[in-house]
C-alpha positions as CSV (number, residue, x, y, z in Angstrom):
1,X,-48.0,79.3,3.3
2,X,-51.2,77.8,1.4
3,X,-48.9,75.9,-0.8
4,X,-46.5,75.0,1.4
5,X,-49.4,73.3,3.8
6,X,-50.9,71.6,0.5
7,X,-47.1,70.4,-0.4
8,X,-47.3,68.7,3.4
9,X,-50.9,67.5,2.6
10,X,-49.7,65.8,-0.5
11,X,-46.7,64.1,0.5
12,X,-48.4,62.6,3.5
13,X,-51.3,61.1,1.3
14,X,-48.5,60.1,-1.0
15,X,-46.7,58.0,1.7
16,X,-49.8,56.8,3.2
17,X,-51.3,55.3,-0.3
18,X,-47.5,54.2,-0.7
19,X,-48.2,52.2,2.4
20,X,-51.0,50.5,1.9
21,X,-49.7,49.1,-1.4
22,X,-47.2,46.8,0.3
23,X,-47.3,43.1,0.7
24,X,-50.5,42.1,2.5
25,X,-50.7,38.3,3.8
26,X,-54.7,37.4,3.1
27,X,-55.9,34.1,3.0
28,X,-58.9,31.9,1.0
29,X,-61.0,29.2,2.0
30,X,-63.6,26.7,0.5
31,X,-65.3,27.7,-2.4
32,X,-62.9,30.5,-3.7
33,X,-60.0,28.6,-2.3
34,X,-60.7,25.6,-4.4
35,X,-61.5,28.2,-7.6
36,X,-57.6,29.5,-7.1
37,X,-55.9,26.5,-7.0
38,X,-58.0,25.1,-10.4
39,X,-57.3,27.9,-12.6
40,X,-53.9,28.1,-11.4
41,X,-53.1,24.7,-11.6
42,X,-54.3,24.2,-15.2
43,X,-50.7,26.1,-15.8
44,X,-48.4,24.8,-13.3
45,X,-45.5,23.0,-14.1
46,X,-45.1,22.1,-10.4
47,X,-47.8,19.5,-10.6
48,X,-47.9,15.8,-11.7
49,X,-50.6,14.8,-14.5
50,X,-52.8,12.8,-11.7
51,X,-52.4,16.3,-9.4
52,X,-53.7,18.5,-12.2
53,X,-56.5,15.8,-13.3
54,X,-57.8,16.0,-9.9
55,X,-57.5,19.8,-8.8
56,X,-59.9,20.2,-12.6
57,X,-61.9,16.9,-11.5
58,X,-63.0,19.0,-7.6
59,X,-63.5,22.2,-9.6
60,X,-65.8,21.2,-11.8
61,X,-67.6,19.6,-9.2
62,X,-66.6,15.8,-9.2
63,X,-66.0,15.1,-5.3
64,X,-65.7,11.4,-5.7
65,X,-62.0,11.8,-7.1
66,X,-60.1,9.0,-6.1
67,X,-57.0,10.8,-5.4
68,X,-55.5,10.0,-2.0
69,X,-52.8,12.4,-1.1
70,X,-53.2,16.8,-0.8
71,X,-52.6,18.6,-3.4
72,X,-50.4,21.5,-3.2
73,X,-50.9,24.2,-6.0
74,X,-48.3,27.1,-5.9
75,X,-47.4,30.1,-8.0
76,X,-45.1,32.6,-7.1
77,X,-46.6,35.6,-8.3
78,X,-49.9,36.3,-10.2
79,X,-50.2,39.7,-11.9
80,X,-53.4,40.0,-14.2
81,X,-54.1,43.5,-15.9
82,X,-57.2,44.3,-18.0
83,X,-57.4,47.5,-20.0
84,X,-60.4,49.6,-19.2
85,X,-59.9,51.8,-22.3
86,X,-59.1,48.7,-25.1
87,X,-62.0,46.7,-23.2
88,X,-60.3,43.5,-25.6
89,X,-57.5,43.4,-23.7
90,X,-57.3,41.4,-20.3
91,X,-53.7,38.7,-19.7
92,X,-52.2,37.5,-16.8
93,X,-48.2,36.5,-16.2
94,X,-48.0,34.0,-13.8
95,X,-45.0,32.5,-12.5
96,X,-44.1,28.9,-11.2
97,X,-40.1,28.6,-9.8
98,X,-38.9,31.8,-12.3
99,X,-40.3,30.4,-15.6
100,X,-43.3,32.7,-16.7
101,X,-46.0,32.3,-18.5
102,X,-48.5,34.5,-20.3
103,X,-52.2,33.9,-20.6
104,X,-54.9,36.1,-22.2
105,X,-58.0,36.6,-23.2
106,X,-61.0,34.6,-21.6
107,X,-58.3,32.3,-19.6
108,X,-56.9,35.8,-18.4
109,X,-60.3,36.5,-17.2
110,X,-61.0,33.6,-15.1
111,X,-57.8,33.9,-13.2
112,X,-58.8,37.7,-12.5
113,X,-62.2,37.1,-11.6
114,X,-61.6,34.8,-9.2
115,X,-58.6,36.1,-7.6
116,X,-60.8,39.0,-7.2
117,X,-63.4,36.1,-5.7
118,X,-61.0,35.3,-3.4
119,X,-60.5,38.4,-2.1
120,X,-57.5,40.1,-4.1
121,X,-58.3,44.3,-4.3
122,X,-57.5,45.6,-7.6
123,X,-55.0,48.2,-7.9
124,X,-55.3,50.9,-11.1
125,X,-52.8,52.5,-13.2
126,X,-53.5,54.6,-16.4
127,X,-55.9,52.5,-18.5
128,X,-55.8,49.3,-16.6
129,X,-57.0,47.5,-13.5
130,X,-54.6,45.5,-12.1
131,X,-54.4,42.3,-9.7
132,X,-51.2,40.4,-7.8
133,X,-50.6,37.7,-5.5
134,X,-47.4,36.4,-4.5
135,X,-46.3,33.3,-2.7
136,X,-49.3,31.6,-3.3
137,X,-50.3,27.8,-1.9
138,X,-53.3,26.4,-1.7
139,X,-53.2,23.2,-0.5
140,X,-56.2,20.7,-0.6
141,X,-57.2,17.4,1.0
142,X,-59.1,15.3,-1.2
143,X,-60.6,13.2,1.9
144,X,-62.2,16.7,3.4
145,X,-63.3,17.6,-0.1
146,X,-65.6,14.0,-0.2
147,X,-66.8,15.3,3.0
148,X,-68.9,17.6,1.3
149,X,-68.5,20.1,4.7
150,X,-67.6,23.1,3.3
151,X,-63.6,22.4,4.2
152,X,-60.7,21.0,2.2
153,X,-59.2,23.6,0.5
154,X,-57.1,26.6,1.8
155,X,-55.3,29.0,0.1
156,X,-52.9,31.7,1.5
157,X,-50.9,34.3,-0.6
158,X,-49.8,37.6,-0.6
159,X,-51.4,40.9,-2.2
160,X,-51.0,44.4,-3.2
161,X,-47.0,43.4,-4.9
């Protein structure tokens, strides 16, 4: 009866931890919001030259970008992994309209720390640590960002994919 009980036990904490890995809608804002959309932007495809200049301008602190229009950075998905057993090995795949690309090493790093800035919860598998987001758009409005009011960028996605 013990095992049969246990059997119960362990299904039901399988199914609930089965749960809570599903698509979660979070969100980002100021600060980590602007951090997302410049290290993912650096890679997009989806941006013109002028877009990307000015997303890297903001994030490395140059508010006075002349840039008129928002700026929409989107991916759709993010999946970094870094190994905690070959402590070298950290990359992320991210992917813009199907096409993929691979990043590693200290790039890798950036994107995971600060998806994990912005709130992403890591997920771990044998030997790694893992972060995702899907359907990711940050959008930013250069006038709010002159401001200097804390608003202007805003980032919504989805986690745990």
């Amino acid at each position: 009866m013990k095992s049969g009980r246990l059997a119960v036990l362990a299904v039901s904490l399988f199914t609930a931890g089965a749960s809570t890995a599903s698509a979660a809608p979070a969100t980002a804002n100021g600060p980590a919001a602007l951090a997302l959309a410049g290290v993912v932007a650096l890679y997009s495809p989806l941006l013109t030259a002028d877009e990307r200049e000015a997303v890297s301008a903001f994030f490395v602190g140059q508010s006075g970008v002349r840039y008129a229009k928002k700026i929409s950075v989107t991916a759709d998905k993010i999946v970094c992994r870094v190994s905690n057993v070959d402590i070298t090995a950290r990359s992320c795949e991210l992917t813009f309209k199907g096409a993929k690309q691979t990043i590693t090493g200290r790039r890798a790093s950036e994107i995971f720390a600060t998806e994990a800035m912005a709130g992403v919860p890591p997920d771990g598998a044998a030997g790694s640590v893992f972060e995702s987001v899907s359907k990711l758009t940050c959008t930013l409005d250069p006038a709010e960002i002159r401001k200097k009011e804390g608003g202007g960028a805003d980032c919504t996605f989805e986690t745990g994919n």
